[in-house]
C-alpha positions, 0 to 999 in steps of 0.5 A, spaced: 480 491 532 483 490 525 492 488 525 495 495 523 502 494 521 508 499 521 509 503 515 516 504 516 518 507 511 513 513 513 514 511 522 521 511 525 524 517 521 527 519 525 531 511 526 536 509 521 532 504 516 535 497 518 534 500 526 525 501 525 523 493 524 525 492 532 522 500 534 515 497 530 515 490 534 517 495 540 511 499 539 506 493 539 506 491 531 507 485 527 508 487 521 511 491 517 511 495 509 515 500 506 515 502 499 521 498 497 526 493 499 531 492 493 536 497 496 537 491 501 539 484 501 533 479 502 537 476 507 538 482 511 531 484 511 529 477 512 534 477 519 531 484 521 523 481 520 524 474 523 529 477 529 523 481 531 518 477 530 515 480 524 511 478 517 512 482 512 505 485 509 506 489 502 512 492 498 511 494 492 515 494 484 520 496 481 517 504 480 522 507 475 527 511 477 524 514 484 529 519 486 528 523 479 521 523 481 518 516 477 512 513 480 511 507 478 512 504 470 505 500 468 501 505 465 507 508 461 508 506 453 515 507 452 516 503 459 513 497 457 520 492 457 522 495 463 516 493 467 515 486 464 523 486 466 522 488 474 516 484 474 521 477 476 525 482 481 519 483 484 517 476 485 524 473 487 524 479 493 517 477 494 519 470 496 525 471 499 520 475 505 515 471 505 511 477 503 503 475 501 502 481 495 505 486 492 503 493 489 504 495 482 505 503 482 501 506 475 506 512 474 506 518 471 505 517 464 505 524 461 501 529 458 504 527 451 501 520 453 493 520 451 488 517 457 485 511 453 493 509 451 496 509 459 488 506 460 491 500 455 498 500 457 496 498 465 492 493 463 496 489 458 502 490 463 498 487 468 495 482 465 502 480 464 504 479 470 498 478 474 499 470 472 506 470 475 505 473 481 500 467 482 504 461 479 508 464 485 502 465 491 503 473 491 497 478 489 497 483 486 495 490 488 493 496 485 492 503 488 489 509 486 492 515 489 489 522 489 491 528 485 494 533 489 500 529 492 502 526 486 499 530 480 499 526 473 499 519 477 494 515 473 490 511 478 486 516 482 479 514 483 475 507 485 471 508 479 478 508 475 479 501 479 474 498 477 474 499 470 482 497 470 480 490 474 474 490 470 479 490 463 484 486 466 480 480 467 483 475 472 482 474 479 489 475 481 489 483 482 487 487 487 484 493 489 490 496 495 485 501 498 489 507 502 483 511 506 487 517 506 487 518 498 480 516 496 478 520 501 481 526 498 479 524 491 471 522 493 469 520 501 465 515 503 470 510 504 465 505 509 460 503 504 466 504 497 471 498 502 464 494 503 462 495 496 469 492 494 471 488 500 472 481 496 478 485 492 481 489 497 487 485 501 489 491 503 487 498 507 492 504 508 490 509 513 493 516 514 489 523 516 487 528 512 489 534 512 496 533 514 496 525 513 498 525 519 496 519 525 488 518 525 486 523 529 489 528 526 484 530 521 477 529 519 475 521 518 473 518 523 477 512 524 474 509 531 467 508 526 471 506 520 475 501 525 468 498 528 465 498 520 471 494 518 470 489 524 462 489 522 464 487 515 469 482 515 474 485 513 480 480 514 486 484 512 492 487 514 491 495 516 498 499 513 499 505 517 502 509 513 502 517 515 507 521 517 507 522 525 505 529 528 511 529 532 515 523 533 512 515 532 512 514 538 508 520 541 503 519 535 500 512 538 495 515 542 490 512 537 493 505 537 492 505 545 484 506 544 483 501 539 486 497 543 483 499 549 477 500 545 477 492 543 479 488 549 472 493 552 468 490 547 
């Protein structure tokens, strides 16, 4: 059975943020994500992930300004300053954690903005920082997210993610893979994640449609649970969907793996 860590930017909702590190390590879970931590002192994120015996798996970068709807710098031309300025924050927030790798959001470069030209601007940002997360023994990730959640947002597919790494060139950046997007954008999840299984870290999972809890939907997680297994992947699993109905009532699927892997 692969380790599922909590999102707990998406679980616990109904928790105040500081209270969801200690109901994921009550609901069975070691780690944890969430989309950023520099809202928080490090060193009350550090107390909260070691008072409950939690690691923390994954955060991602500085996105812009979140609340105006920025999602993220590193394909945007007119940003590149502000990228290249958020890159040691995130570093500095990194090592304070503990955390192994973080997540470079794309963004939403714009209509005014030409493909080839946020295709450039991504890559040139992430030659940037690639070298430095490294010097400081954190990868780099980059997601592809589908075009119906968040439109305009520049990384969409696998295909795109391949090219991306392909134009970049250095061995410290990562495909973060998010079952439930690449689902929506193309399907055939199993043999994509063994295609690429030496650059994916990371695997996101989520529902469709609804992300919500696997189950929910139309992917078969039992067998894209059991494929990770047979394939080697040796990552981390983030559960990041939005519960049905609370957190806990939405775990039924945790207990089979669970059930599942001691049968086996």
């Amino acid at each position: 059975m692969p380790r599922f860590n909590a999102n707990i930017t998406m679980l616990f909702q109904e928790l105040d943020f500081m209270d969801r590190f200690k109901a994921a390590a009550d609901a069975g879970f070691k780690g944890v994500e969430y989309l950023f931590p520099y809202d928080y002192e490090a060193d009350r994120l550090v107390a909260a992930l070691e008072g409950n015996g939690l690691v923390q798996v994954l955060h991602n970068m500085p996105p812009g300004d979140w609340a105006a709807g920025e999602r993220g710098l590193a394909s945007l031309p007119d940003r590149v300053g502000e990228f290249q300025d958020s890159v040691g924050k995130a570093i500095e927030y990194a090592k304070a954690l503990g955390c192994p790798q973080v997540n470079c959001l794309a963004g939403i470069p714009g209509d005014g903005v030409a493909p080839e030209k946020a295709h450039g601007t991504f890559v040139e940002n992430l030659k940037f920082a690639a070298p430095q997360f490294e010097a400081a023994g954190i990868k780099l990730l980059i997601e592809a997210i589908n075009s119906m959640d968040i439109p305009g947002f520049f990384l969409n597919t696998s295909k795109q993610t391949e090219r991306v790494l392909a134009d970049v060139g250095h061995d410290n950046v990562y495909f973060q893979f998010d079952a439930y997007h690449m689902q929506i954008m193309e399907g055939d999840i199993c043999r994509t994640v063994e295609r690429l299984l030496p650059r994916i870290p990371h695997i996101q999972i989520a529902d469709n449609p609804g992300r919500h809890e696997p189950g929910t939907g139309e992917i078969n997680y039992p067998y894209f649970f059991a494929h990770l297994d047979a394939i080697g992947y040796g990552g981390w699993v983030g559960c990041e969907y939005i519960p049905a109905a609370t957190t806990a009532e939405g775990l039924g699927w945790l207990r089979a793996a669970e059930a599942a892997s001691k049968a086996a």
